[in-house]
C-alpha positions as CSV (number, residue, x, y, z in Angstrom):
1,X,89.2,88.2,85.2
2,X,87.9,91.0,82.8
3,X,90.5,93.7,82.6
4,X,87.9,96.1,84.1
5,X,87.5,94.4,87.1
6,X,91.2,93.8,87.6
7,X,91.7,97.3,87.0
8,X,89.2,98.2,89.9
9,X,90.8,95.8,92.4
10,X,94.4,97.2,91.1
11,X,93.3,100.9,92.0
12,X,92.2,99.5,95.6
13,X,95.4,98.1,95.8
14,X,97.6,101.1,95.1
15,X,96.0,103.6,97.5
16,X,96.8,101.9,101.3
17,X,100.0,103.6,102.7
18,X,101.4,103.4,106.4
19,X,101.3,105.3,109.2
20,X,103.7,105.2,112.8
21,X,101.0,104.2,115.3
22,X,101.4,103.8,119.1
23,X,98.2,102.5,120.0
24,X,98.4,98.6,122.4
25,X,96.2,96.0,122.2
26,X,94.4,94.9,125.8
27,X,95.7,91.8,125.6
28,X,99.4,92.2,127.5
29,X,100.7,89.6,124.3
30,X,100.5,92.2,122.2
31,X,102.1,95.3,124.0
32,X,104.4,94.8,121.2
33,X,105.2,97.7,119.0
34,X,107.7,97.1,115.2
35,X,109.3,100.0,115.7
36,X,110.9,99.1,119.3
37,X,113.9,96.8,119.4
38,X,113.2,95.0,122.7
39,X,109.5,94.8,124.1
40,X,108.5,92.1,126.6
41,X,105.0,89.8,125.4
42,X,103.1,88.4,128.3
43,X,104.9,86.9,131.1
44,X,106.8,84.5,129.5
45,X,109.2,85.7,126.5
46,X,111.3,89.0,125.3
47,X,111.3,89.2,121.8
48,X,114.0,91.0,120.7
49,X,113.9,92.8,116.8
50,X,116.4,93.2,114.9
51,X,114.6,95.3,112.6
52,X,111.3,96.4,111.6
53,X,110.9,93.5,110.0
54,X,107.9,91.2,110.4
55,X,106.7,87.7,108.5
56,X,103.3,88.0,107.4
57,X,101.0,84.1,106.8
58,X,97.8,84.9,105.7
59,X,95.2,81.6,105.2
60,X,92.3,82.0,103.3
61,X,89.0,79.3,103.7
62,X,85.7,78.8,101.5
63,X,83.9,77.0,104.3
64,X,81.4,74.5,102.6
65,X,77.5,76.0,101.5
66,X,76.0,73.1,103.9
67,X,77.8,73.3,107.2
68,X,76.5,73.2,110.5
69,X,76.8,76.8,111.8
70,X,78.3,75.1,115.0
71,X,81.2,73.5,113.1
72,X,82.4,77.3,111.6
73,X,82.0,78.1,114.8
74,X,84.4,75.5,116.3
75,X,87.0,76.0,113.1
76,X,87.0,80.1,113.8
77,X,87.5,79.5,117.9
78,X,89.8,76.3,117.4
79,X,92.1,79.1,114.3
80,X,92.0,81.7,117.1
81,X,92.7,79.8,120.2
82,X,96.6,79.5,118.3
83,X,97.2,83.3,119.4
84,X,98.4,81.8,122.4
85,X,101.3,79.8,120.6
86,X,104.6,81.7,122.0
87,X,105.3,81.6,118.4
88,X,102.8,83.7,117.2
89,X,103.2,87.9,117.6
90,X,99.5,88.6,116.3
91,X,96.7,85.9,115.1
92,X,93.3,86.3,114.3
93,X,90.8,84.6,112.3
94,X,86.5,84.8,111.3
95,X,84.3,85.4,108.4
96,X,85.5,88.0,105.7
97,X,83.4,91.6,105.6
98,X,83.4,91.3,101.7
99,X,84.7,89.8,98.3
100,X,85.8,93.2,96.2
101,X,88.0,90.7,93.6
102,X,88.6,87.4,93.5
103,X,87.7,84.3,91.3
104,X,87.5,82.3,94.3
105,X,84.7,82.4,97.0
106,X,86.7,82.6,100.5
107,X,84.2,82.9,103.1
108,X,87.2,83.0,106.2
109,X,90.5,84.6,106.6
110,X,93.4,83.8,109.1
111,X,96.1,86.6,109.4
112,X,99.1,85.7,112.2
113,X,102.2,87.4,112.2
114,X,105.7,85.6,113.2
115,X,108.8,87.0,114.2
116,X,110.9,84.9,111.8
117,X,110.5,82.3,108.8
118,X,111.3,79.9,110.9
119,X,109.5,80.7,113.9
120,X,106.4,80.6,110.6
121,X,107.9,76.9,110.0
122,X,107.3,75.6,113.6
123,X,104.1,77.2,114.1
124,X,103.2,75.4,110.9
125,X,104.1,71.8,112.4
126,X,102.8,72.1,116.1
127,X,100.6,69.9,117.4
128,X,98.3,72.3,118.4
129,X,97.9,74.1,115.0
130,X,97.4,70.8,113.4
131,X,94.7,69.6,115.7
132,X,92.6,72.0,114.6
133,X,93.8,71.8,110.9
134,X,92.9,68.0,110.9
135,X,89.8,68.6,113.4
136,X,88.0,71.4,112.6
137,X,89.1,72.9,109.3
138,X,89.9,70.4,106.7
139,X,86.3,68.6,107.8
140,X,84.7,71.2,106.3
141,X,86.3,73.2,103.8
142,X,86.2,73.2,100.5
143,X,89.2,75.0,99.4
144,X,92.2,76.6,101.1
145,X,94.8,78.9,100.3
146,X,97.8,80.4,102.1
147,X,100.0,82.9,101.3
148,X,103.4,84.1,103.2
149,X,106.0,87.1,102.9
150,X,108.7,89.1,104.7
151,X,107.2,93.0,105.1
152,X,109.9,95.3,105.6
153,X,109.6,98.5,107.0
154,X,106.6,98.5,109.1
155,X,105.9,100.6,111.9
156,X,103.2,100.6,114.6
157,X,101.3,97.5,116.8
158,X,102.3,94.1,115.3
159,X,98.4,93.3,116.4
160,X,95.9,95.6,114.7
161,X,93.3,95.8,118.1
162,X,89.9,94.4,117.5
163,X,87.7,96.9,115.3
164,X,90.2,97.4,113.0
165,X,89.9,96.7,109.5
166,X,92.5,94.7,107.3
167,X,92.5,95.1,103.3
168,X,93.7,91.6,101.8
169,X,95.2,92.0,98.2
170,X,96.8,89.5,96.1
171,X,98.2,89.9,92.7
172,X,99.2,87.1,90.5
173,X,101.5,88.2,87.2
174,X,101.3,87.5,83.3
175,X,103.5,83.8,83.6
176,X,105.9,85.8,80.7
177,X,106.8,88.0,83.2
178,X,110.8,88.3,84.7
179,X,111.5,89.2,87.9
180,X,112.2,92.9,86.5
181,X,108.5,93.3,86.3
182,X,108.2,91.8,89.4
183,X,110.5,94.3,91.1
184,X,109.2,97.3,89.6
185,X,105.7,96.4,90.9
186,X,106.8,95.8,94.2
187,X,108.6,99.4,94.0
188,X,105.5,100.8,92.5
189,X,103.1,99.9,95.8
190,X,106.4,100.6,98.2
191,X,106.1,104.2,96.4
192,X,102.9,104.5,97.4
193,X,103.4,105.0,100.9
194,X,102.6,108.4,102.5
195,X,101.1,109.5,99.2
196,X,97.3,109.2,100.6
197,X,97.7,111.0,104.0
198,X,97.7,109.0,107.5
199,X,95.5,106.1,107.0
200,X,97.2,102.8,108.6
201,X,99.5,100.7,108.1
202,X,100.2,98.5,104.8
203,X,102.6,95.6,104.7
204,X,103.6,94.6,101.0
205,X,106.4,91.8,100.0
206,X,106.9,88.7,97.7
207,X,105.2,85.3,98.5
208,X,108.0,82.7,99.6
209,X,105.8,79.6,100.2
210,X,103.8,78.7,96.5
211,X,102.4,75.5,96.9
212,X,99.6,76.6,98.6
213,X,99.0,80.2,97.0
214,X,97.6,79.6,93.5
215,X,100.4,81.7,92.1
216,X,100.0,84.6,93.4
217,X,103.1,86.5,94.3
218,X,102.7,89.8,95.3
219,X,101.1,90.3,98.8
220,X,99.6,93.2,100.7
221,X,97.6,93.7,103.9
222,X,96.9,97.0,104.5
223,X,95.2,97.9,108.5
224,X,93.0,100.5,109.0
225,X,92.7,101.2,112.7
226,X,90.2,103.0,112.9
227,X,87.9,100.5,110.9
228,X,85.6,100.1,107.8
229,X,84.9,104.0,108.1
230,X,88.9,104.8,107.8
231,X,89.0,102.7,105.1
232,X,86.4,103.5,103.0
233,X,87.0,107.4,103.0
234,X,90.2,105.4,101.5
235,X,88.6,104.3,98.8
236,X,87.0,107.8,98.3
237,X,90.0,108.7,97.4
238,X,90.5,106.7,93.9
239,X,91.8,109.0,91.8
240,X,94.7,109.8,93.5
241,X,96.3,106.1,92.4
242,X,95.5,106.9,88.9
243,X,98.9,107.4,87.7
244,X,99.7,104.5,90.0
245,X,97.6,101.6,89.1
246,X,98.7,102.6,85.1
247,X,102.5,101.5,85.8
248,X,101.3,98.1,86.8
249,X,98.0,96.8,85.1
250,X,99.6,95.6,82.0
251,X,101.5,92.7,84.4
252,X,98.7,91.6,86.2
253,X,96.4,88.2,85.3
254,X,94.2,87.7,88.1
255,X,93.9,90.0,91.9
256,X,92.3,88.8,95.1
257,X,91.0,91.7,97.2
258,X,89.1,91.4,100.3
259,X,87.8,92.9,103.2
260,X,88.3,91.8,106.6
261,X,86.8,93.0,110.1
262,X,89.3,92.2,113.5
263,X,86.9,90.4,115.9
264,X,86.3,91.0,119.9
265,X,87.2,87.7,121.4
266,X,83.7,87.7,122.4
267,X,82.1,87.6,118.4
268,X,84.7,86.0,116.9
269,X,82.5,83.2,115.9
270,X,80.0,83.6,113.2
């Protein structure tokens, strides 16, 4: 990656802050809210939080150029058919709006959020998420990628509703890098927040499961609620992480930075 190009995706990186929200989903799973510490989901559990805390597994696919549009179908209804795993807080999964970085071509993303690592670790081995793994994904995939973190912090729906948008950013460091640089980026994007008015929500944190993530490790997923419209009056807005994107560029060797579109159950498929 040109140093340009990573300095574009860096400046999209650095200008996503959070905002309190008390909007539901229609779903009755998701009448969950971070910043409450006990909130009944569906019928059948209470999940009770400790914090604000929240474990974030994003999963992103390149679907293969030949494919039978009925098989991405089947892989984007069998990845969203897991939402109703009493494991999973929030999941949802379909085609990406757009590519803004990235040296790979992802055509699909997956974000699910899980109460706990380990709640993360046994939706990871269910039969029923590796059904469809084995059945519909693998089968036609050419590459995958995961990447997982603990976001501190957040506030708002733990399910962005469908409509919203989700920015997708990945940073992968200079190997010579310590973990001194690693920290003062992470306090760098944490600083961010509030600095670019009420615009959504961003989660940010460290990647704690590598094999699968290419090395990158710095994550963010930033969630516009109010869609592509909030977030691109976002991006409007540029300059403002000037001073920002300057602290961190010099660490960065390759960023991933992608655009994503929450789907009605109805057009999830493509």
């Amino acid at each position: 990656m040109t140093a340009t190009v990573c300095l574009k995706a860096t400046r999209s990186f650095l200008k996503l802050n959070p905002l309190p929200f008390s909007r539901s989903l229609s779903h009755p799973k998701h009448h969950h809210f971070l910043s409450f510490p006990k909130t009944r989901i569906s019928n059948f559990a209470t999940v009770t939080m400790s914090s604000s805390s929240v474990v974030e597994h994003i999963v992103l696919f390149k679907v293969k150029d030949d494919t039978d549009p009925s098989k991405v179908n089947s892989m984007v209804n069998g990845l969203n058919g897991l939402t109703s795993l009493d494991l999973t807080l929030h999941l949802t999964a379909g085609p990406l709006l757009r590519t803004r970085s990235s040296p790979f071509a992802f055509t699909h993303l997956l974000h699910s959020r899980y109460k706990t690592k380990d709640d993360l670790a046994a939706y990871t081995v269910h039969p029923g998420h590796l059904s469809v793994v084995k059945e519909s994904v693998l089968p036609i995939c050419d590459d995958v990628m995961a990447v997982d973190w603990v976001a501190d912090g957040l506030t708002g729906p733990v399910g962005p509703s469908p409509g919203s948008a989700i920015r997708v950013t990945f940073l992968k460091l200079k190997e010579e890098l310590g973990e001194a640089a690693k920290g003062e980026i992470l306090e760098v994007i944490k600083g961010i927040k509030g600095k670019f008015g009420e615009v959504g929500q961003i989660s940010v944190g460290e990647n704690f499961s590598p094999a699968r993530a290419k090395g990158y490790s710095i994550a963010s997923v930033a969630v516009f609620f109010e869609g592509v419209s909030e977030m691109e009056a976002v991006d409007s807005k540029e300059e403002l992480a000037k001073l920002e994107k300057d602290k961190v560029r010099e660490y960065l060797d390759s960023v991933i930075v992608l655009d994503y579109v929450v789907p009605s159950p109805q057009s999830a498929s493509l």
